[in-house]
Backbone as XML, in Angstrom:
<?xml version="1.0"?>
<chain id="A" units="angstrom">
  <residue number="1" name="UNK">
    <atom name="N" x="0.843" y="-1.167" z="0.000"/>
    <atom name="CA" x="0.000" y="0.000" z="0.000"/>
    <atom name="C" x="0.890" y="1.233" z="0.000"/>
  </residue>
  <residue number="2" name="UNK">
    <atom name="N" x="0.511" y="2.412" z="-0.720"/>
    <atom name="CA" x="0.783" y="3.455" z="-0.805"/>
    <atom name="C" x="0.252" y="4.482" z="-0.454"/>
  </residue>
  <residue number="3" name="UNK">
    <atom name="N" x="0.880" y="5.633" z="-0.086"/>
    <atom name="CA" x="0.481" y="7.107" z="0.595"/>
    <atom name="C" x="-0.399" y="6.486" z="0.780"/>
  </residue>
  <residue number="4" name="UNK">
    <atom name="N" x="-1.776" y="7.610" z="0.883"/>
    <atom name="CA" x="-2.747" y="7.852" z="1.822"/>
    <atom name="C" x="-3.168" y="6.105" z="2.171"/>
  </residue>
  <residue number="5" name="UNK">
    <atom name="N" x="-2.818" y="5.028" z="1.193"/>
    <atom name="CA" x="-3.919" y="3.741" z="1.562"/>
    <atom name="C" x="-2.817" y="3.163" z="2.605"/>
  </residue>
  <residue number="6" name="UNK">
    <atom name="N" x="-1.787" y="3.816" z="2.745"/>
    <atom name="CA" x="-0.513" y="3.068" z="3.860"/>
    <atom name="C" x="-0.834" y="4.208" z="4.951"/>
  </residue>
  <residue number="7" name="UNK">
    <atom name="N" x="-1.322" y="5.334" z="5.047"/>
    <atom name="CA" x="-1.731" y="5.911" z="5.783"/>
    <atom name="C" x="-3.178" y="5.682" z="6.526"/>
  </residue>
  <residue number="8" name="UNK">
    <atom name="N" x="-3.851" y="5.221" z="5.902"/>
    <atom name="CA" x="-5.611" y="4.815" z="6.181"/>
    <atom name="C" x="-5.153" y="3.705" z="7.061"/>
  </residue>
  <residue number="9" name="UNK">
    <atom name="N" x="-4.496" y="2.671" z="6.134"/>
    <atom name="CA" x="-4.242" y="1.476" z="7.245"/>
    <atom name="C" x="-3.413" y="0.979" z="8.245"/>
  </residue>
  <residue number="10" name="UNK">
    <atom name="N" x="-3.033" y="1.574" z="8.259"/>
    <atom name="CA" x="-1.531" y="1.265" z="8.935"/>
    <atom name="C" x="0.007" y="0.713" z="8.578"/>
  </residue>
  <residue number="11" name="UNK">
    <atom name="N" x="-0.443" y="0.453" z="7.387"/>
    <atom name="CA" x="0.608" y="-0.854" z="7.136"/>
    <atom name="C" x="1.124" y="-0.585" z="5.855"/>
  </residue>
  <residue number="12" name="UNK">
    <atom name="N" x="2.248" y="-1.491" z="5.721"/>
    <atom name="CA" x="2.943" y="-0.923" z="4.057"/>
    <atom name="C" x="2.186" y="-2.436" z="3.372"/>
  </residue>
  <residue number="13" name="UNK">
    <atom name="N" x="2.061" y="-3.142" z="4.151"/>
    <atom name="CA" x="1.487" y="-4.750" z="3.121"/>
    <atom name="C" x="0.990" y="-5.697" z="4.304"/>
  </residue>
  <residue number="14" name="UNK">
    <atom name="N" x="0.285" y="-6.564" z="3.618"/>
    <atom name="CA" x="-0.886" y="-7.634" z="4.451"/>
    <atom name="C" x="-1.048" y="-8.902" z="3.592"/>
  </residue>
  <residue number="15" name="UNK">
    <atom name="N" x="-1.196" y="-9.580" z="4.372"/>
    <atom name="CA" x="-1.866" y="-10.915" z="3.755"/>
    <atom name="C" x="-3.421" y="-10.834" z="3.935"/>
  </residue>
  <residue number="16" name="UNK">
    <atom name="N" x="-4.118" y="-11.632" z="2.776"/>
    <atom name="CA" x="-5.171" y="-11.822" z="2.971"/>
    <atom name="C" x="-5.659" y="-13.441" z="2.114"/>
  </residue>
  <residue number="17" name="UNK">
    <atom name="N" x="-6.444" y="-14.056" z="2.421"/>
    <atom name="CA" x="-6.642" y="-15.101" z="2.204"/>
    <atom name="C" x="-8.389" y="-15.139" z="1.623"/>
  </residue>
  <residue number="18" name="UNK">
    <atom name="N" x="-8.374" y="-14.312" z="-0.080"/>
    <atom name="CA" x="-9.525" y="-14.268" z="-0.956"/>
    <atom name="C" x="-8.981" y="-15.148" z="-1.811"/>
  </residue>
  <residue number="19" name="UNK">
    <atom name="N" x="-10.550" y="-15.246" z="-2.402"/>
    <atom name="CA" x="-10.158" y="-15.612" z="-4.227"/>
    <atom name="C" x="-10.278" y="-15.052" z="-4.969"/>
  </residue>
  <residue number="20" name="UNK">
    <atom name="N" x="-10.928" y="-13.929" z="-4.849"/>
    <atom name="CA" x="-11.294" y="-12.747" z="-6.002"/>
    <atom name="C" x="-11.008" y="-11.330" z="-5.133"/>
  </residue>
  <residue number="21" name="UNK">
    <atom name="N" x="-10.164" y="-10.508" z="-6.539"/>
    <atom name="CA" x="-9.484" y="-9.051" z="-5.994"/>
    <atom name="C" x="-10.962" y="-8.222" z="-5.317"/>
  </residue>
  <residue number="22" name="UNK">
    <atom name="N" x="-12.355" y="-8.440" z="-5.471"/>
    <atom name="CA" x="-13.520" y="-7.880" z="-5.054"/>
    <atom name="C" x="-13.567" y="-8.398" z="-3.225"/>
  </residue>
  <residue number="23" name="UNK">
    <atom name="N" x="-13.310" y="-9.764" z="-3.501"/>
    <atom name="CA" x="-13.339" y="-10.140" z="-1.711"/>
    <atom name="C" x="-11.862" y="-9.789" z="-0.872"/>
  </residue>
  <residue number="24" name="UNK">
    <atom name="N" x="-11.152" y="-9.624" z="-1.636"/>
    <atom name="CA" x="-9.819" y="-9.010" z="-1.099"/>
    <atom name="C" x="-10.146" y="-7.792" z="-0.905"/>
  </residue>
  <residue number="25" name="UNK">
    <atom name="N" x="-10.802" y="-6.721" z="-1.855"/>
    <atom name="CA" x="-10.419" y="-5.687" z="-1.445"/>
    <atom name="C" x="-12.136" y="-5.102" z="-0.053"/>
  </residue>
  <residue number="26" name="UNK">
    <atom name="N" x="-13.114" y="-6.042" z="-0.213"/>
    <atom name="CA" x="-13.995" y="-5.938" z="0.854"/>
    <atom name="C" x="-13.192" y="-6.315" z="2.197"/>
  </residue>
  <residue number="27" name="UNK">
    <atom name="N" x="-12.746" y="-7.259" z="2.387"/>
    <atom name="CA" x="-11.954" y="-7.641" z="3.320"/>
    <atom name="C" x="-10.964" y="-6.689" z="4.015"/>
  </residue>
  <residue number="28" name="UNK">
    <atom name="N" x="-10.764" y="-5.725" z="3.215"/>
    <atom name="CA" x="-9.200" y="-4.564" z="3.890"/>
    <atom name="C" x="-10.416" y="-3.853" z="4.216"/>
  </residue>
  <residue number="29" name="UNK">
    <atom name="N" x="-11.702" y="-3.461" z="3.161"/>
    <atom name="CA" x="-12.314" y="-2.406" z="4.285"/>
    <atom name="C" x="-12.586" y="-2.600" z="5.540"/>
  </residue>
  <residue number="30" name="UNK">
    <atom name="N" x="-12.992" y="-4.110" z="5.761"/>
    <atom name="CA" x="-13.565" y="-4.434" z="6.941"/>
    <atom name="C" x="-12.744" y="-4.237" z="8.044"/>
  </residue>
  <residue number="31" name="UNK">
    <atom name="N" x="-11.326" y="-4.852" z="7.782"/>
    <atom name="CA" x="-10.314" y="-4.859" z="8.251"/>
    <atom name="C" x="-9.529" y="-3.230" z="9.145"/>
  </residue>
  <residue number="32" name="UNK">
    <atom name="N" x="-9.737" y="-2.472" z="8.189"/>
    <atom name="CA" x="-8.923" y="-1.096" z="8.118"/>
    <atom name="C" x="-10.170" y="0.231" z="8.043"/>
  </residue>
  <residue number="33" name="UNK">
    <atom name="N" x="-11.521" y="-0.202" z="7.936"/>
    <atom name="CA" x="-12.026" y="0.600" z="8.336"/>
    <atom name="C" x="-13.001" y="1.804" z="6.677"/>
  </residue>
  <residue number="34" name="UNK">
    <atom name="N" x="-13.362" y="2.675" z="7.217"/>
    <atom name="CA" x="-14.213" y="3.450" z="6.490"/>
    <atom name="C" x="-13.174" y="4.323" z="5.783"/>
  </residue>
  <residue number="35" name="UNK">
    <atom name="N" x="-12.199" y="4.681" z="6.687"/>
    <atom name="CA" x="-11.017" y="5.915" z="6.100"/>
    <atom name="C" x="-10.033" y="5.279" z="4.936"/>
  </residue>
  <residue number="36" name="UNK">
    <atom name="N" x="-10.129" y="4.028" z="4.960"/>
    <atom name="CA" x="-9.253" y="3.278" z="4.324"/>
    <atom name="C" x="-10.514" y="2.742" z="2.945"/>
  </residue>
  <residue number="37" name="UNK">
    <atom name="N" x="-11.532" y="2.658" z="3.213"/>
    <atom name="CA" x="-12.468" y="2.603" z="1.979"/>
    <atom name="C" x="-12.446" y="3.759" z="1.024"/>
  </residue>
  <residue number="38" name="UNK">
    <atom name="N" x="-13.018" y="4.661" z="1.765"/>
    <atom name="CA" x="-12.751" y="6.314" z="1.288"/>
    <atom name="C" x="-11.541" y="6.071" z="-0.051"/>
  </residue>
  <residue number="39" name="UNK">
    <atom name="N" x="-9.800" y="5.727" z="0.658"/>
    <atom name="CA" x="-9.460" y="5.983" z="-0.075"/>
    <atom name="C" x="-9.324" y="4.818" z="-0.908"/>
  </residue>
  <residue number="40" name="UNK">
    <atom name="N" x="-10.077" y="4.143" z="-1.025"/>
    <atom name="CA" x="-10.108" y="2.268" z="-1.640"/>
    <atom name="C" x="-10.732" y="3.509" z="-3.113"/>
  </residue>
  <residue number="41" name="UNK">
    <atom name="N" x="-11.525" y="4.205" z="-2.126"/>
    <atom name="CA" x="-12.843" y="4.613" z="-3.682"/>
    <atom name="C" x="-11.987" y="5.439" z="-4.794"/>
  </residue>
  <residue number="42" name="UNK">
    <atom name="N" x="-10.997" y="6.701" z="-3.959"/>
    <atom name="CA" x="-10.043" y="7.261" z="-5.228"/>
    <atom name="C" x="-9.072" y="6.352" z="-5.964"/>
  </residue>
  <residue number="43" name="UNK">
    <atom name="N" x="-8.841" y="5.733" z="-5.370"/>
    <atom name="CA" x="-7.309" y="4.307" z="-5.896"/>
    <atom name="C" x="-7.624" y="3.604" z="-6.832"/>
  </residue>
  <residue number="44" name="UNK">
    <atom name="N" x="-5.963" y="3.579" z="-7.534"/>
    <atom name="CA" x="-6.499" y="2.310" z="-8.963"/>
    <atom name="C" x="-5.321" y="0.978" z="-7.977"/>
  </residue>
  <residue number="45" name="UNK">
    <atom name="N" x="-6.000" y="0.102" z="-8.558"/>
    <atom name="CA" x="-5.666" y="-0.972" z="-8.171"/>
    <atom name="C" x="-4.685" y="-1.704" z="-9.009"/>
  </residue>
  <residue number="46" name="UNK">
    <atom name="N" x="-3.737" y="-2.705" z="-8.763"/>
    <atom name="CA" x="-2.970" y="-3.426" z="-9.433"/>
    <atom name="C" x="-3.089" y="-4.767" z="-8.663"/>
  </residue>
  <residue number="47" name="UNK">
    <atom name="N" x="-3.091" y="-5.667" z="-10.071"/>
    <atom name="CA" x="-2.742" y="-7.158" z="-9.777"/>
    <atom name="C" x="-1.350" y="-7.575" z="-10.302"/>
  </residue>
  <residue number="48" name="UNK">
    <atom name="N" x="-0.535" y="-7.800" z="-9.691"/>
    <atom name="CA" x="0.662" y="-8.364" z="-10.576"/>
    <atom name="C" x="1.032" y="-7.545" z="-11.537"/>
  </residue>
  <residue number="49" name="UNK">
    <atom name="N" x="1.227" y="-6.280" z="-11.331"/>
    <atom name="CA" x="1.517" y="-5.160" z="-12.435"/>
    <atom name="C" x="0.653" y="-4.593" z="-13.050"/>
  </residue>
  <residue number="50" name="UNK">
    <atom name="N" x="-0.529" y="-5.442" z="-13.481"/>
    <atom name="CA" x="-1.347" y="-5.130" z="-14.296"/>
    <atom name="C" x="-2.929" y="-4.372" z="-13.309"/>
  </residue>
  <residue number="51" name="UNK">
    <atom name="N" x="-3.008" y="-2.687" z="-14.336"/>
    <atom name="CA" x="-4.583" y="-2.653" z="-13.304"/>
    <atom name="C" x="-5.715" y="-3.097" z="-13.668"/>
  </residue>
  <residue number="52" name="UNK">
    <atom name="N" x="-6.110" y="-3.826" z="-12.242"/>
    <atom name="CA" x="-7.338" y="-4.007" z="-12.829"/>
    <atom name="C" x="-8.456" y="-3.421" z="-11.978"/>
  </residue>
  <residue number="53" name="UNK">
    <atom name="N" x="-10.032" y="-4.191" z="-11.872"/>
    <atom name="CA" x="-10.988" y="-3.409" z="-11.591"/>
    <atom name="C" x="-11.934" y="-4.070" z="-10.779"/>
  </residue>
  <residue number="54" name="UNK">
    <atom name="N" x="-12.516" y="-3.061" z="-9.480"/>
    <atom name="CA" x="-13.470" y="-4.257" z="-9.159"/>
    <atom name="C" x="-14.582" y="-4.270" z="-9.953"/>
  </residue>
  <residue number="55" name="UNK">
    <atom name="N" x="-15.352" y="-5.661" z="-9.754"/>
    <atom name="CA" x="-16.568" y="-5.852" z="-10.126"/>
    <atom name="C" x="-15.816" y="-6.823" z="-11.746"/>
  </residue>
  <residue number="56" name="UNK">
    <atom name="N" x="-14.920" y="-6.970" z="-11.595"/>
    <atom name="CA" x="-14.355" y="-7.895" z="-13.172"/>
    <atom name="C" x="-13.845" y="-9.057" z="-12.636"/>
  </residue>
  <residue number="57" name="UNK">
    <atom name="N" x="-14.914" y="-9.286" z="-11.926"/>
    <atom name="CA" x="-14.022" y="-10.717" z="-11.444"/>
    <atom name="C" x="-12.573" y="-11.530" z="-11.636"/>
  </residue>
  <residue number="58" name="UNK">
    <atom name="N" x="-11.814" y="-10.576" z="-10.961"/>
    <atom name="CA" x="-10.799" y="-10.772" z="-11.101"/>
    <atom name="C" x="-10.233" y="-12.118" z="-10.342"/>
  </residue>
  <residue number="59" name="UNK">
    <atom name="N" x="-9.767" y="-13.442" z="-10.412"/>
    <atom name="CA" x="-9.283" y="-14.210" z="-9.543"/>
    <atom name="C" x="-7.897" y="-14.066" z="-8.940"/>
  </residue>
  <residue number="60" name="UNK">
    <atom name="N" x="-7.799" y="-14.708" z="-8.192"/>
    <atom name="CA" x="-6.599" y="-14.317" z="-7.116"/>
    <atom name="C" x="-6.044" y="-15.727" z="-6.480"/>
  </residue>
  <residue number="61" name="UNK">
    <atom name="N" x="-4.792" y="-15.514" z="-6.806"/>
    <atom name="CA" x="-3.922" y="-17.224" z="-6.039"/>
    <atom name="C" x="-3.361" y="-16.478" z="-5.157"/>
  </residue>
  <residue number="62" name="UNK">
    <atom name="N" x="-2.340" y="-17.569" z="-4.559"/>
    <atom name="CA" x="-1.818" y="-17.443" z="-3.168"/>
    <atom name="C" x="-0.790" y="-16.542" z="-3.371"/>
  </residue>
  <residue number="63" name="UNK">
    <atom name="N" x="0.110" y="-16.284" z="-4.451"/>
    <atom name="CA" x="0.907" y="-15.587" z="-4.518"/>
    <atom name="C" x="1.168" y="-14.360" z="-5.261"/>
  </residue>
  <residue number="64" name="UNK">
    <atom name="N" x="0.057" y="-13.580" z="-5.708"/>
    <atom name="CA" x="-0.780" y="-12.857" z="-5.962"/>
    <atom name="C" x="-0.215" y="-11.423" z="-5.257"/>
  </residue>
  <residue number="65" name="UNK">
    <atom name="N" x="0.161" y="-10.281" z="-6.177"/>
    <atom name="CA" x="0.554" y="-9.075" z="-5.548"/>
    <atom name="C" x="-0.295" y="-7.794" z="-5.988"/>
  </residue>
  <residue number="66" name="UNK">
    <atom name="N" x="-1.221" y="-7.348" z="-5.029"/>
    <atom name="CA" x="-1.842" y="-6.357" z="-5.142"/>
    <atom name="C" x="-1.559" y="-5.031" z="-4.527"/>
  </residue>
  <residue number="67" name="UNK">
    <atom name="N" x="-1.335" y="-4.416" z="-5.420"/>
    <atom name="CA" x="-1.214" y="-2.968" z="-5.270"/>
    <atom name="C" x="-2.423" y="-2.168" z="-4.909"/>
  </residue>
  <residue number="68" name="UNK">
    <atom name="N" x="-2.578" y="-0.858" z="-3.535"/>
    <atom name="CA" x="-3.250" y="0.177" z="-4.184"/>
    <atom name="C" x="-2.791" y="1.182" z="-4.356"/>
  </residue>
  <residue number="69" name="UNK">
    <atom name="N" x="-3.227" y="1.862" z="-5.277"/>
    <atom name="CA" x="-2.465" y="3.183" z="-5.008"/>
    <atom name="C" x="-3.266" y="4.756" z="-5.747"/>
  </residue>
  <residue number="70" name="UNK">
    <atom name="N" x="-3.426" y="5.288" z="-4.435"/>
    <atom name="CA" x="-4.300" y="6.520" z="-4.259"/>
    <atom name="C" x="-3.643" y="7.435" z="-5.646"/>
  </residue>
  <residue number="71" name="UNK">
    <atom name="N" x="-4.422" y="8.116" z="-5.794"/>
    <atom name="CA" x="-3.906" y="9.358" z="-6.484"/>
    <atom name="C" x="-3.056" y="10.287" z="-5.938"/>
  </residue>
  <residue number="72" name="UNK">
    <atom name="N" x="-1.828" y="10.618" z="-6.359"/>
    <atom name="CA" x="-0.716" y="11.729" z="-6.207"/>
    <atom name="C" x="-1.002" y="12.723" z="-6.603"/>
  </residue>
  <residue number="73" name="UNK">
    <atom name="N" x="-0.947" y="14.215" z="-5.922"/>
    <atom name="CA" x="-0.594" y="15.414" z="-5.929"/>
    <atom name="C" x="0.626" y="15.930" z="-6.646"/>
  </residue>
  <residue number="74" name="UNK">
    <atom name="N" x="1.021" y="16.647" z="-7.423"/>
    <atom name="CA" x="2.333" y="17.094" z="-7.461"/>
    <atom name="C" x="2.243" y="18.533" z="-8.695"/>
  </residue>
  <residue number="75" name="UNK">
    <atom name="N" x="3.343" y="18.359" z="-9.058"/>
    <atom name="CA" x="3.684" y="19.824" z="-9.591"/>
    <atom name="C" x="5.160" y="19.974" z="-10.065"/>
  </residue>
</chain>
């Protein structure tokens, strides 16, 4: 996790034990809360490099690396 979603949750990375990136990423809200949904809602997501999306049934194995990562500010 990055900025604000390493800030929402506490943590730089987690295990979680889904099969689909939709129950993974319900699972961190539950986990980490409303502030950490919030920023679930601005964030694009990555599977293994690649972004993808909820609601695309995405599947998920054990060794499986998901990224989030909020939108950056800069200039």
């Amino acid at each position: 996790m990055f900025a604000l979603a390493r800030d929402a949750s506490g943590r730089t990375h987690d295990r979680f034990d889904a099969g689909t990136l939709d129950g993974l990423l319900d699972e961190a809200v539950e986990r980490y809360g409303d502030r950490f949904g919030a920023v679930l809602d601005a964030s694009r997501v990555w599977v293994n490099g690649a972004q993808a999306a909820r609601g695309a049934a995405v599947e998920l194995s054990d060794h499986d690396d998901v990224a989030v990562i909020p939108p950056v500010a800069g200039g």
